[in-house]
MARBA-3410 file (N, C-alpha, C, O; in Angstrom, 1 decimal):
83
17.4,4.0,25.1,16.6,4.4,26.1,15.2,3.9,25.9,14.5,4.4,25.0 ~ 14.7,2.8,26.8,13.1,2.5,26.6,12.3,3.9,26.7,12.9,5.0,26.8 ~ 11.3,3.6,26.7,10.1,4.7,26.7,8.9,4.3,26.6,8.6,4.0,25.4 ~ 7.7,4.0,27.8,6.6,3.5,27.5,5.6,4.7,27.0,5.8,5.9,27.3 ~ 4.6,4.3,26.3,4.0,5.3,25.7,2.6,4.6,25.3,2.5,3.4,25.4
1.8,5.4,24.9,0.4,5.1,24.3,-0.2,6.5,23.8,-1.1,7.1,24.5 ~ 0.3,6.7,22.7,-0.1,7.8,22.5,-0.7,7.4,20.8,-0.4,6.3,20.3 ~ -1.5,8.2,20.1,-2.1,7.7,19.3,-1.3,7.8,17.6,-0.2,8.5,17.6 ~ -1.4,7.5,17.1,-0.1,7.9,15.4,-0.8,7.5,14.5,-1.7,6.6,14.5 ~ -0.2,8.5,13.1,-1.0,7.9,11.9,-0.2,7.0,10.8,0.8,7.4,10.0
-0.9,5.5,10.9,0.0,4.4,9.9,0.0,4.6,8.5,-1.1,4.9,8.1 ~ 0.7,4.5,8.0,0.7,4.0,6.2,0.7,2.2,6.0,1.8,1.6,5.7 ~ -0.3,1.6,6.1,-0.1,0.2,6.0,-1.3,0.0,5.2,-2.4,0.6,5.1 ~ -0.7,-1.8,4.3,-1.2,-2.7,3.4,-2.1,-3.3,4.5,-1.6,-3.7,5.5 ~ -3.4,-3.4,4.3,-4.1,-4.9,4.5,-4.8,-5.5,3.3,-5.8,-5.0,2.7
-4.1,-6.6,3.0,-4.3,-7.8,1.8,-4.1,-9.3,2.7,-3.3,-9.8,3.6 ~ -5.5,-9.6,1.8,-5.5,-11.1,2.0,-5.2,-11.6,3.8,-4.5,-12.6,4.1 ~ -5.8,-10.7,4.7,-6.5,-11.2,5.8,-4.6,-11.1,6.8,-4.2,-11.9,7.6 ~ -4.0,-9.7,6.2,-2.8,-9.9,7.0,-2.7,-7.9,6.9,-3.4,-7.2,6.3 ~ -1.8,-7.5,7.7,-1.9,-6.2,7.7,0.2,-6.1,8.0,0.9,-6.6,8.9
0.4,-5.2,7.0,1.9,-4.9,6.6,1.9,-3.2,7.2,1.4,-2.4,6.4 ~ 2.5,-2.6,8.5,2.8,-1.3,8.5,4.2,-1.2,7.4,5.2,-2.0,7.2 ~ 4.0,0.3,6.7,5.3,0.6,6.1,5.6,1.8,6.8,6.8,1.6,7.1 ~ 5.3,2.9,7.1,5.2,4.2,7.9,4.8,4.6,9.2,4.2,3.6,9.7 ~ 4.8,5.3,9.8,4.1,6.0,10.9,4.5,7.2,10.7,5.5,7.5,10.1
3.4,8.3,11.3,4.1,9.2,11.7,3.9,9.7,12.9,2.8,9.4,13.3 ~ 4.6,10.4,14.0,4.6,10.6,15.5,5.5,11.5,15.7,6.6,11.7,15.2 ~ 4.6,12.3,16.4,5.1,13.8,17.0,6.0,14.2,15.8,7.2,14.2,15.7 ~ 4.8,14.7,14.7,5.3,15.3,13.1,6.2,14.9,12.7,6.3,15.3,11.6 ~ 7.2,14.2,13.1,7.8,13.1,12.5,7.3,12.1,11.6,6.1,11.7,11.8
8.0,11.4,10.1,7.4,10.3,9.6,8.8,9.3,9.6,10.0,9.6,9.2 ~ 8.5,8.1,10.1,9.4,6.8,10.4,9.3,6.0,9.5,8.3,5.2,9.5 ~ 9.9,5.9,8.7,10.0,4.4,7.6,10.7,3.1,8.3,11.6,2.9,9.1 ~ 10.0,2.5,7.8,9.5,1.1,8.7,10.7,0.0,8.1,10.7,-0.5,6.9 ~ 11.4,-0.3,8.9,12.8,-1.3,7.7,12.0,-2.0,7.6,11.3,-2.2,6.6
11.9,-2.9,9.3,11.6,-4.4,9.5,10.5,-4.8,10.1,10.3,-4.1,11.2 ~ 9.7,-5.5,9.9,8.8,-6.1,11.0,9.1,-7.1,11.7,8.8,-8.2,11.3 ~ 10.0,-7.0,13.4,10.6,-8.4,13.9,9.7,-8.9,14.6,10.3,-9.8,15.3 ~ 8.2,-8.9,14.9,7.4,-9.5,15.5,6.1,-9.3,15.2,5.9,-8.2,14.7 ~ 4.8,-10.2,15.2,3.6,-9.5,14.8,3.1,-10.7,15.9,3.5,-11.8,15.9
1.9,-9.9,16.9,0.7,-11.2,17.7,-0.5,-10.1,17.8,-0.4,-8.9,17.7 ~ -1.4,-11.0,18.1,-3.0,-10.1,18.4,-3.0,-10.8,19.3,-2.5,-12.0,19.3 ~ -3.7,-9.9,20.2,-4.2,-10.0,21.6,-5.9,-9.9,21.3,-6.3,-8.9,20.7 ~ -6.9,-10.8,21.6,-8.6,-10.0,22.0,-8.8,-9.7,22.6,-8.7,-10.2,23.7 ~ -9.6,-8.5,22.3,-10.3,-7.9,23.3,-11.7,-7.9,22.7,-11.9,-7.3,21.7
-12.7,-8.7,23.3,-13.8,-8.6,23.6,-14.3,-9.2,21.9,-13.9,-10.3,21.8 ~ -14.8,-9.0,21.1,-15.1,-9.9,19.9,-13.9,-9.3,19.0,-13.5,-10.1,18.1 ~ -13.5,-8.2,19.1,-12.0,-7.9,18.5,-11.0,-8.0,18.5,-10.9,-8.4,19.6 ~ -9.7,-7.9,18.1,-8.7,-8.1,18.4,-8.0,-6.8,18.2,-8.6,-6.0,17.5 ~ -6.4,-6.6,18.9,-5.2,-5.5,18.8,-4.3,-6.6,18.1,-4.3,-7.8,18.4
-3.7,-5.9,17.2,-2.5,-6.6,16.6,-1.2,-5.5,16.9,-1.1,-4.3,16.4 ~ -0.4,-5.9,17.6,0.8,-5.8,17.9,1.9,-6.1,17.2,2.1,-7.3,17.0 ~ 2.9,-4.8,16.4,3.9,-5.2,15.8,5.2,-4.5,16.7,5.3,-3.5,17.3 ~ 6.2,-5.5,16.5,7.5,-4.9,16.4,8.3,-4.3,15.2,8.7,-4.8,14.2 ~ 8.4,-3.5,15.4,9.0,-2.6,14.4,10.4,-1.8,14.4,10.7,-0.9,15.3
11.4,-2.4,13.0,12.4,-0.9,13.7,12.5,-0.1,12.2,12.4,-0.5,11.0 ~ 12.7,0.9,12.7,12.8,2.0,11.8,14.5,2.1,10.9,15.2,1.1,11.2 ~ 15.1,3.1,9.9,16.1,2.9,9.0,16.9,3.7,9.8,17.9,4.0,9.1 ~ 17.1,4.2,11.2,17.8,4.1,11.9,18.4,3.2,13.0,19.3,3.5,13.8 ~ 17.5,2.0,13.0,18.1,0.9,14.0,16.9,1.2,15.2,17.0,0.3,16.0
15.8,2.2,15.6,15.2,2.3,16.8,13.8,0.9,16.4,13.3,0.5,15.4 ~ 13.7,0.6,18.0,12.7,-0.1,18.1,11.4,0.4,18.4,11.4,1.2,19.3 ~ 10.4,0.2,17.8,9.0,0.5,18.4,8.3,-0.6,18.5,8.6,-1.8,18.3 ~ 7.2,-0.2,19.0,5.8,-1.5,18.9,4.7,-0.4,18.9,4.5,0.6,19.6 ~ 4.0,-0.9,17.7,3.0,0.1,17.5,1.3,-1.0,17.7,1.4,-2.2,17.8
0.5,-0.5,17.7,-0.5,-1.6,17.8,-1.8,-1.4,16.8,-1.9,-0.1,16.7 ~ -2.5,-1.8,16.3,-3.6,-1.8,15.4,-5.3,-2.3,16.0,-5.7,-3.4,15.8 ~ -5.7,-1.5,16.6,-7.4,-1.7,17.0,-8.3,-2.0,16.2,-9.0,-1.1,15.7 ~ -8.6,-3.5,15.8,-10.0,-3.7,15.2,-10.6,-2.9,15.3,-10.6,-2.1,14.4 ~ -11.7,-2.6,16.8,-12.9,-2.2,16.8,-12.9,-0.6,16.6,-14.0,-0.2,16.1
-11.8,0.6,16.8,-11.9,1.8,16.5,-10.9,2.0,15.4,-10.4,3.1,15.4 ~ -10.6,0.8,14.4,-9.5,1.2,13.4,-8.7,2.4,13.5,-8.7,3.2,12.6 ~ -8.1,2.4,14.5,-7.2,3.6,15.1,-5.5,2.3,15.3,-5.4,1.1,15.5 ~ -4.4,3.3,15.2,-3.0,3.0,16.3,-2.5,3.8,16.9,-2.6,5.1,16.8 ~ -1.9,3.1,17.5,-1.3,3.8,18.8,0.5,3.0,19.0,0.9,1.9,18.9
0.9,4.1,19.2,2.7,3.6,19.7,2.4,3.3,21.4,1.9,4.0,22.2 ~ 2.8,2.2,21.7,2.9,1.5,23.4,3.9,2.0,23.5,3.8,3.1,23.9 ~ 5.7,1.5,23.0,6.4,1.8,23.5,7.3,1.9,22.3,7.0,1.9,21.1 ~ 8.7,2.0,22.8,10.1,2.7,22.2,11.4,2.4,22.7,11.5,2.5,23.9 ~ 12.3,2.1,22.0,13.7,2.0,22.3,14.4,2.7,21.8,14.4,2.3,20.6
15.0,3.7,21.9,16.1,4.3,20.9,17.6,4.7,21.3,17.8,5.5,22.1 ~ 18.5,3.9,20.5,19.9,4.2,20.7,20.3,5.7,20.6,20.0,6.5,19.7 ~ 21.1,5.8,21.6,21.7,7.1,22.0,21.5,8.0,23.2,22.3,9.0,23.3
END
């Protein structure tokens, strides 16, 4: 079932060496361990940029979570989840 969303979440991620690795999220008290990363692009906005990942969790669901330069904040856009 898709699910669009923008709601805000708190990441567990690596930034080294000018690249940024999500391992966690958590959303709606929930925490999601992060298998795979199947996509990563930044979009700019304005002198900053949003980095957009694809992500699926150790149950097979898809997310896309996104990363804001300018308010070092994320946010979940959207969601897929089987069943």
């Amino acid at each position: 079932m898709y699910q669009a969303l923008g709601e805000s979440i708190e990441v567990l991620a690596v930034f080294q060496k000018g690249k940024i690795r999500p391992l966690s999220f958590k959303w709606k008290s929930r925490v999601y361990k992060i298998s795979r990363v199947t996509s990563h692009w930044s979009a700019p906005v304005g002198k900053y940029k949003w980095h957009h990942f694809g992500i699926v969790d150790k149950d097979d669901n898809f997310f896309e979570i996104c990363y804001d330069e300018e308010r070092c904040s994320w946010n979940i856009k959207q969601t897929w989840k089987e069943g």
